[in-house]
C-alpha positions in Angstrom: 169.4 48.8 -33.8 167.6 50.0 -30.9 164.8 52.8 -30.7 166.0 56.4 -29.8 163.8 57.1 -26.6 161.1 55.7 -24.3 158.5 57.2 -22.7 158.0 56.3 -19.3 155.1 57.1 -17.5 154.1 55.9 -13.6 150.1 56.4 -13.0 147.7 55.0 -9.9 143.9 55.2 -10.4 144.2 58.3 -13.2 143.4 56.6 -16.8 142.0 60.1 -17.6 145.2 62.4 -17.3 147.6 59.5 -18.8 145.8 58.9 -21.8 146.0 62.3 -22.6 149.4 62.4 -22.0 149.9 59.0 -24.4 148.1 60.8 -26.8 150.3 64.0 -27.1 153.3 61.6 -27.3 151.8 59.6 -30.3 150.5 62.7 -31.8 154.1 64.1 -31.8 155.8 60.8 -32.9 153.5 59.9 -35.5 154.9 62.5 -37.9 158.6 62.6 -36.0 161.8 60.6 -37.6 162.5 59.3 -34.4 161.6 55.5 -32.7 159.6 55.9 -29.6 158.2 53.6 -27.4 155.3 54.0 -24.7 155.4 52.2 -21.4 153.2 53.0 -18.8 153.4 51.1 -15.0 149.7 51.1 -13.4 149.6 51.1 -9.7 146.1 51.1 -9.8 144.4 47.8 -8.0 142.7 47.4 -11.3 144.5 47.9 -14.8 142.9 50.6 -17.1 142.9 50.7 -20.7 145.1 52.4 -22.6 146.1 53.0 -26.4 147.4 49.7 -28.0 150.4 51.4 -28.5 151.7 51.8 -25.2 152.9 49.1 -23.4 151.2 48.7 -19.8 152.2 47.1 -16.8 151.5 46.4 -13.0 150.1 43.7 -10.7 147.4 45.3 -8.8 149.0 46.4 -6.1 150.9 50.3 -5.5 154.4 49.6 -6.1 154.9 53.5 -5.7 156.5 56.2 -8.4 160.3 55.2 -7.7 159.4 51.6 -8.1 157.8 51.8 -11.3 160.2 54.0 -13.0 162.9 51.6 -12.2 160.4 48.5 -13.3 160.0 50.5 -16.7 163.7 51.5 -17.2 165.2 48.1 -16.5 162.7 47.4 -19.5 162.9 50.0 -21.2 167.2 49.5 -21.3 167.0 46.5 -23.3 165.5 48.0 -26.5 165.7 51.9 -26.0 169.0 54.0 -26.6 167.7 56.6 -23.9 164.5 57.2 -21.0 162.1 60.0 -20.7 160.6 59.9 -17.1 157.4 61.8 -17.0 154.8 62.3 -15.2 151.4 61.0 -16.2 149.6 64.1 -15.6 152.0 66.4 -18.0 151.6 67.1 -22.1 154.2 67.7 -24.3 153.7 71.6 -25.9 153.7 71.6 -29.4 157.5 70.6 -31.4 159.2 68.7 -28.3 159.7 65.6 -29.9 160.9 67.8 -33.3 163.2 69.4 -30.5 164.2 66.0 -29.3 165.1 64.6 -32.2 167.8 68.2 -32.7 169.5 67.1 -29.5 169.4 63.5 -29.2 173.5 63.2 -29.7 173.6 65.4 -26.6 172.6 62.2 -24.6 175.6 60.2 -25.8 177.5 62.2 -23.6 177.5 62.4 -19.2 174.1 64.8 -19.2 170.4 64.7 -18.6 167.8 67.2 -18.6 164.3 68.4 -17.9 162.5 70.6 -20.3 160.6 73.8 -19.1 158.0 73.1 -17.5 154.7 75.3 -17.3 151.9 74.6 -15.3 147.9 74.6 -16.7 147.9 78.6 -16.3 150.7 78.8 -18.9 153.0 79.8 -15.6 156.8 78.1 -15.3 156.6 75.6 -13.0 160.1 74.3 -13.4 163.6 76.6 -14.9 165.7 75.0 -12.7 166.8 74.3 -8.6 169.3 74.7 -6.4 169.7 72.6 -3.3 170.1 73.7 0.5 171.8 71.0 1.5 172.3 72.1 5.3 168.4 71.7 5.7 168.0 69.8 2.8 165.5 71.7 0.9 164.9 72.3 -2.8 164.2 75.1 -4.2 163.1 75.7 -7.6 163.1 78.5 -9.8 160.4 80.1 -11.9 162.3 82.3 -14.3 161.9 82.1 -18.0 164.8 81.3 -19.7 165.9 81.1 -23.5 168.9 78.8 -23.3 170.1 75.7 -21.6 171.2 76.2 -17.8 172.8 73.8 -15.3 170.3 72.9 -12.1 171.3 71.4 -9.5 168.8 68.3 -9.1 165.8 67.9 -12.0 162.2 67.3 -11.1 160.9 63.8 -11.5 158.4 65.1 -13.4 160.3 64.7 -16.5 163.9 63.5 -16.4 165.9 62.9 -19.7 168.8 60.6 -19.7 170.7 58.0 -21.6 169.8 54.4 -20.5 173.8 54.0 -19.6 173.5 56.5 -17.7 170.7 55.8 -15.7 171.6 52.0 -14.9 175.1 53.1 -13.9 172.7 55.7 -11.3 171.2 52.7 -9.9 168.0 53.9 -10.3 165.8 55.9 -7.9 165.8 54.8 -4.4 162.7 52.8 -3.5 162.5 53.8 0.3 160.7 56.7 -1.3 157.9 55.4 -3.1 156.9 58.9 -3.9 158.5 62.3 -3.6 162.3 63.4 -2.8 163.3 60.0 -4.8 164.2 62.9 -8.3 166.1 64.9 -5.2 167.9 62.1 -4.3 168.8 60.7 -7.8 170.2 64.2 -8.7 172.4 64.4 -5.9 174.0 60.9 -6.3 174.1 61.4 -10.3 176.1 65.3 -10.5 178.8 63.6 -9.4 179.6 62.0 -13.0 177.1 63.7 -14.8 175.5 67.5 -15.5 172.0 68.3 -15.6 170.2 70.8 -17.4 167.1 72.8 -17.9 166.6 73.0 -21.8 163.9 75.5 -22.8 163.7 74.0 -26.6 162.1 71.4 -24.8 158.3 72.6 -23.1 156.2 70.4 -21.0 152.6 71.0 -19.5 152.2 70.1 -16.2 148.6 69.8 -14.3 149.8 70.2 -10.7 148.8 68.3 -8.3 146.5 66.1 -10.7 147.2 62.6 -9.3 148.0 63.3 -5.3 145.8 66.2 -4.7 146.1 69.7 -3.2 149.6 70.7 -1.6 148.3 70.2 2.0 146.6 66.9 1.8 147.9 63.9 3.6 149.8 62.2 0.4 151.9 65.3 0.4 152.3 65.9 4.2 153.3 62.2 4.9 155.9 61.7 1.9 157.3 64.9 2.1 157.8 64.8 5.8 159.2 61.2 6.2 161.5 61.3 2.7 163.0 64.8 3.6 164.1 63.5 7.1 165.4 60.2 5.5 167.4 62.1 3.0 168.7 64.5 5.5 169.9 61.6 7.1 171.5 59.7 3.9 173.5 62.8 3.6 174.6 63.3 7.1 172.7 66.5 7.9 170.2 65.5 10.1 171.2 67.9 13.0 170.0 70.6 11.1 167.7 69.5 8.9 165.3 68.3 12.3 165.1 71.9 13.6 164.2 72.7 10.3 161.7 70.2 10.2 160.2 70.5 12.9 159.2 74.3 12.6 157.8 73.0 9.0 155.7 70.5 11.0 155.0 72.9 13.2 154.0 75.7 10.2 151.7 73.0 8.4 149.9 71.9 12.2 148.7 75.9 11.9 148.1 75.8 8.1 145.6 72.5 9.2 143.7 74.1 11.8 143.8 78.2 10.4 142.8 77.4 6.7 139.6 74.7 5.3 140.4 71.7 4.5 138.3 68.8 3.9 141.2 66.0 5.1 142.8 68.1 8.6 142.0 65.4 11.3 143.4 62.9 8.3 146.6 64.9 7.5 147.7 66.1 10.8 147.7 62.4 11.9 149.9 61.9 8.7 152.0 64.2 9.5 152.7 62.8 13.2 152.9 59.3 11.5 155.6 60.3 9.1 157.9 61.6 12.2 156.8 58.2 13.5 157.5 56.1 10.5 161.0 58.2 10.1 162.4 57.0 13.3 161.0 54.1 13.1 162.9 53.4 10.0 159.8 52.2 8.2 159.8 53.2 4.2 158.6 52.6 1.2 154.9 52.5 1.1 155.2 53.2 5.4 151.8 53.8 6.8 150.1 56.0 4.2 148.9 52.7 2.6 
């Protein structure tokens, strides 16, 4: 008989934010009907120590977020019924795994989900997204809602899906390593399957915890290079380039108008992603 769900959680030098994040799971589970499992994947160069419950992998070197979710799911597969991605810098809010455990036949079926997601100011973070596919944008919405609603791609910062379904997906694409690789997975997947928002379900998520502020070089790089690479995978590079080019152009002023202790280091990251795009080099690319 295997276990009902799996957490899965991705980390790189943050022991602090994913131990709490193991601890609200155990909390929860401890008095819950349901099996769970823990597996963390530790990018970090040196392993941290986590509770003995969890199981913890890596090899010292960063792998990246797509890698290790597919690293932990392949695992994961084997003894676990269905996957809970989430990020290591998220809680779960009080009753989500008493929540789970009302809906986990749902997951039988062709779906996935995200819960709502609030950010450390108790403001939603996540209800939902649609997708601008002509410039290949996401955009997510911040409304609060009171019953399940369809979205059009869910945020990697917790994904809920049967472990059929997510091995028939294939799996996040690696050429990622971090950001667009939820966008991505979404697309390819609501062909066969729908996704949902489901607001029984509440997360806490501490933005920005483990990459830094939403203008540093982590951000500008990935999210420059992997929105040009998906535009591409979906044939819309012609517009998307215009489009990202007056972003590139937007974030250059953002750099030299507003402080910022990193703008010689991210505005060469941002020419380096352009760089690394057309040069067709992914994955971990020149950030690392």
């Amino acid at each position: 008989m295997k276990n009902d769900f799996a957490f899965l959680l991705v980390t790189y030098k943050n022991p602090k934010d994913t131990n709490r994040c193991i601890q609200s799971i155990i909390k929860q589970a401890a008095v819950s009907s349901l099996k769970i499992e823990i597996l963390v994947y530790d990018n970090s160069p040196k392993l941290s120590k986590y509770d003995k419950k969890a199981k913890v992998f890596g090899t010292g070197i960063n792998t990246g977020f797509a890698y290790g979710c597919n690293y932990l799911a392949k695992i994961a597969a084997k003894s676990c019924k269905n996957l809970i991605f989430i990020n290591n810098d998220a809680v779960l809010e009080p009753k989500f795994i008493k929540n789970l455990a009302k809906i986990k036949q749902d997951f039988d079926k062709n779906i996935a989900l995200c819960p709502l997601i609030i950010d450390e100011k108790r403001l939603i973070w996540f209800s939902g997204a649609t997708f601008n596919r002509q410039i290949c944008r996401p955009e997510t919405s911040k409304k609060n809602i009171n019953r399940r609603v369809k979205s059009e791609f869910l945020t990697g910062c917790c994904i809920i899906v049967s472990a059929k379904n997510w091995i028939k997906s294939g799996g996040f694409d690696e050429n990622y390593f971090l950001y667009y690789e939820d966008v991505d997975w979404s697309i390819r997947v609501a062909k066969s399957i729908d996704l949902f928002v489901d607001p029984s379900l509440k997360l806490m998520h501490y933005t920005h915890s483990s990459t830094g502020h939403n203008n540093g070089p982590i951000q500008i790089y990935f999210q420059t290079r992997n929105n040009l690479y998906l535009a591409q995978k979906l044939h819309q590079l012609r517009f998307n380039i215009i489009y990202m080019l007056l972003l590139s152009l937007k974030r250059s002023l953002n750099l030299v108008t507003k402080p910022s202790p990193h703008k010689r280091v991210a505005f060469k990251m941002l020419l380096v992603a352009w760089k690394d795009f057309f040069s067709k080099n992914y994955g971990k690319g020149s950030h690392y």
